[in-house]
N, C-alpha and C positions, 0 to 999 in steps of 0.2 A: 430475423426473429422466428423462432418454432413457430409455425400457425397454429398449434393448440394451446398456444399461451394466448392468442389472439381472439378466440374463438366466443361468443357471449351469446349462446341461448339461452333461454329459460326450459330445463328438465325436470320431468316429472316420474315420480317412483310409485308404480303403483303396484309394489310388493306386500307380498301378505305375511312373510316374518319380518319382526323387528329386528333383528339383529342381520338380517340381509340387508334391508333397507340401507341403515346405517355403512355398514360396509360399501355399498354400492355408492351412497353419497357419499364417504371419506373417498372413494378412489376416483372416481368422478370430477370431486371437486379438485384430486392434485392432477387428473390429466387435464380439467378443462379449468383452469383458476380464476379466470373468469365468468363462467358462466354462473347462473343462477338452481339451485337443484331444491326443488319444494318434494314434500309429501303430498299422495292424493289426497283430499280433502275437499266437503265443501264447499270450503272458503277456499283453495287454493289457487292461485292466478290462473288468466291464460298461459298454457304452456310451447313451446316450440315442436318438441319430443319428448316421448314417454318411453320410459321401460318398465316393462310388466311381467307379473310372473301372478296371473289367476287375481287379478285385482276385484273388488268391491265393485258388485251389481252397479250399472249405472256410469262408470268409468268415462264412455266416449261421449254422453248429454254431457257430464260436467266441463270436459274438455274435448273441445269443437273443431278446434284451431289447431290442431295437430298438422306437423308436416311429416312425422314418418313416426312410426311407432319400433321398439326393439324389444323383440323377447328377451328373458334374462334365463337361456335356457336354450338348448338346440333342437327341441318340440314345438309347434306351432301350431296343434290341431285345436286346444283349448282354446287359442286365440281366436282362429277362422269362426271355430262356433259359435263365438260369440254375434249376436243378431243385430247388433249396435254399431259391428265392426264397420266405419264407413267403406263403401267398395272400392275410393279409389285411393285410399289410405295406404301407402308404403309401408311392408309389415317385413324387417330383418330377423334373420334369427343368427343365432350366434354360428360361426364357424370353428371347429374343435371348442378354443376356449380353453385347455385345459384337459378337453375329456376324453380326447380319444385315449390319451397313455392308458388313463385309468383304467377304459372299457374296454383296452388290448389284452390289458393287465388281468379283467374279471376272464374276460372269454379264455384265454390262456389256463388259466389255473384251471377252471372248471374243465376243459377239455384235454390236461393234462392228468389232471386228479384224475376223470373218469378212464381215459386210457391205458393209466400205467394202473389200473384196480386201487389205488390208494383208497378209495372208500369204503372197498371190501377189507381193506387191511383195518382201515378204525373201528370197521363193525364187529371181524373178529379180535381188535383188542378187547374190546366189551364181554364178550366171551369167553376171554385168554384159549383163543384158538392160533395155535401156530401150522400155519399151513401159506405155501410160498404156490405161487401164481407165473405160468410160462410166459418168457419173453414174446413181445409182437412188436414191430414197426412200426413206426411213426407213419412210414410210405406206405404202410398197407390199409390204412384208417383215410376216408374219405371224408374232410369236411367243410361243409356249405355255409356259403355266409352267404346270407342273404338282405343283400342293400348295400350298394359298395360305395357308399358316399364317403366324407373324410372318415368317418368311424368305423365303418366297414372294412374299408382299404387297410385299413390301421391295423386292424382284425386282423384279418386275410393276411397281409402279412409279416406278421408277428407266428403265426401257426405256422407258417411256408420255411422260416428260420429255425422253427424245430423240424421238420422233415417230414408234416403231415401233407398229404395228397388235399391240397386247397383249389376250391372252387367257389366262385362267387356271382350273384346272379345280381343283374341292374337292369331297370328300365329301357336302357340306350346303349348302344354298344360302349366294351371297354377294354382295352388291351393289357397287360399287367404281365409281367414275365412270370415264368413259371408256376401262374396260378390261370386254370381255366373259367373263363368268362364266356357266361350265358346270358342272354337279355330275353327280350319280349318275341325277337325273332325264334328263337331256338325253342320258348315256349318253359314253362316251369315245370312242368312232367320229369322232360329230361333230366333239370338241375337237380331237383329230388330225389332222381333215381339214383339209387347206390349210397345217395349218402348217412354214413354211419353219425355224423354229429350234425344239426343245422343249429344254425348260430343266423339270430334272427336282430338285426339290425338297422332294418328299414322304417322312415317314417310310416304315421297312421294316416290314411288318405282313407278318402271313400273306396279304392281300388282295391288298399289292403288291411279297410276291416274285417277281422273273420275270415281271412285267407285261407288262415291255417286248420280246418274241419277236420274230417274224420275220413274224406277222400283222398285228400292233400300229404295229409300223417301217412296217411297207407302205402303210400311210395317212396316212403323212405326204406332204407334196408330195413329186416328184422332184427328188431333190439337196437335200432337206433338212439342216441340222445339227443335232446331240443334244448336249447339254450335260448331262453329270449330275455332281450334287454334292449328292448326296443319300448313296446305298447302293449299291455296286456290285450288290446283290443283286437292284436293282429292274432289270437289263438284262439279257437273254441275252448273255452274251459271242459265242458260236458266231452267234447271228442277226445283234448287232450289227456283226462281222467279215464276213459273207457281207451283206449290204446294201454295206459300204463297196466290198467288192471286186466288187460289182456294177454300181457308181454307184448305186443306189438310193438312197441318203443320198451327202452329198459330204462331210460335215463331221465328227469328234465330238471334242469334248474333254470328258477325262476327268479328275475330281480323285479318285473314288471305284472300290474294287475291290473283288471279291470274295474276295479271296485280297490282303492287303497285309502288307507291301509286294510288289507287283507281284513277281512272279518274273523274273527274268533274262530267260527263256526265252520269257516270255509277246507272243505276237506283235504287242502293242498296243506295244510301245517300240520296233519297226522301221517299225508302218505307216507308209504318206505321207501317210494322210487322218487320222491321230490324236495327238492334242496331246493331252499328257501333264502333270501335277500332282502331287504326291505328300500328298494330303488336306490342304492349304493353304488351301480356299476360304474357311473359316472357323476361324480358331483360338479355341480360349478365352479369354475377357479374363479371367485369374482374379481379379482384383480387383473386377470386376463382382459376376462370380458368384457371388465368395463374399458379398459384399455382399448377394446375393440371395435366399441359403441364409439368412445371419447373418437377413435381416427375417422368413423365413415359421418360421424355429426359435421366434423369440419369438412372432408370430402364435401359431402351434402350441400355444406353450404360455399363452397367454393365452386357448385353446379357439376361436382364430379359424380359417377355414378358407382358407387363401392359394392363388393360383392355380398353376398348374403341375403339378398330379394327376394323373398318370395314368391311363387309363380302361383297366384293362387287357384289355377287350372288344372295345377298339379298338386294343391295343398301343401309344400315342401318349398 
């Protein structure tokens, strides 16, 4: 017999859209058919395992009894923050899921779009300015990803298959053919240097809030673009604004904010150098993930130990 036909926790969803929730219980309940899958609530029982995605103040008082918690999501720092979070609580977060195609998919186009000029061509249709733009290399354009976790790599390369000069920076060493790999030994100065696009794809830890300043920008080539779909958290806004209106960078498109949705007011929905996303580059495949959830609950409870653990030393 499948052991997830076997499998009878009680789960708990402590999702903040209705229409996820639901989704998340429909698929849940066909991988796990017996188990039990409540709404957070009140009243709602002791639970086994929770998946959460930014649930209702008070989350971990109501449920005590937790044996491993699941992000519905491949972010984890909202969770960490939380002050309730017990410390010795197992916190998974999803692996791809789903999202890396998609966020292969954003970083591609964007750093396609910017290279071949296609956005100088939409500006002069606006204009009806006819004027054609000199060929350049894919191998002559330098670009950096920076976090080469499964989303990263995915990145990295997908750009290597068009015939951009791809380099990728991690924590820990990493070998990857034909894309150069820099870590913590090599230092991030170097990875910086030269590159004409950074493509920012690393979790938000305490190491890489605010990484990205006005020191950091500055060693990118001149007229660099920034691509982040990571964390708004990992970019000084105030630096990354005072580069664009310097010309020090030429480019950034942005899916990720520190403040979302984006404010009205906020001067990244007027710039001219800043192409705007509303956190699209990766949605969740909830049918993936709960699939994903649904295998490591039975792992779990067949004393196996599944991938996606958080290291929370490492925030990630």
């Amino acid at each position: 017999m499948n052991p997830l036909q076997t499998a009878s926790p009680t789960i708990v969803l402590g999702l903040a859209r209705e229409d996820a929730a639901l989704e998340w219980a429909d698929e849940l309940g066909r991988a796990l058919p017996h188990s039990r899958i409540v709404r957070d609530a009140p009243d709602a029982p002791p639970a086994d395992y929770a998946v959460l995605w930014r649930p209702q103040p008070g989350f971990f008082a109501r449920q005590p009894n937790l044996k491993a918690v699941f992000a519905a999501g491949a972010g984890v720092d909202w969770l960490l923050a939380d002050p309730q979070l017990p410390a010795t609580l197992p916190v998974y977060r999803v692996e791809d899921g789903g999202m890396a195609e998609q966020m292969a998919a954003y970083c591609v186009h964007e750093v396609v779009r910017l290279h071949y000029r296609y956005d100088r061509y939409e500006a002069q249709q606006r204009e009806a300015i006819w004027q054609t733009w000199p060929y350049v290399s894919p191998a002559s354009r330098t670009v950096g990803v920076f976090g080469l976790g499964k989303m990263g790599e995915r990145i990295a390369r997908a750009l290597l298959v068009l015939g951009f000069a791809v380099r990728g920076y991690s924590r820990a060493p990493r070998s990857l053919e034909g894309i150069a790999c820099f870590d913590e030994s090599h230092g991030l100065e170097r990875f910086l240097a030269g590159c004409n696009v950074l493509v920012i794809a690393a979790p938000l830890t305490p190491a890489t809030r605010n990484l990205f300043n006005a020191a950091r920008l500055a060693q990118l080539a001149p007229g660099a673009a920034l691509i982040n779909v990571a964390r708004g958290e990992l970019v000084n806004d105030d630096a990354l604004l005072e580069a664009l209106d310097s010309g020090r960078l030429g480019r950034a498109s942005l899916d990720v904010f520190t403040v979302e949705p984006l404010p009205r007011e906020h001067r990244y929905w007027t710039h001219p150098s800043v192409r705007i996303t509303p956190h699209v580059a990766a949605i969740t495949v909830i049918a993936d993930s709960a699939r994903q959830v649904a295998d490591r609950i039975v792992m779990l409870r067949a004393g196996g130990q599944p991938s996606g653990l958080v290291d929370r030393s490492r925030a990630y």
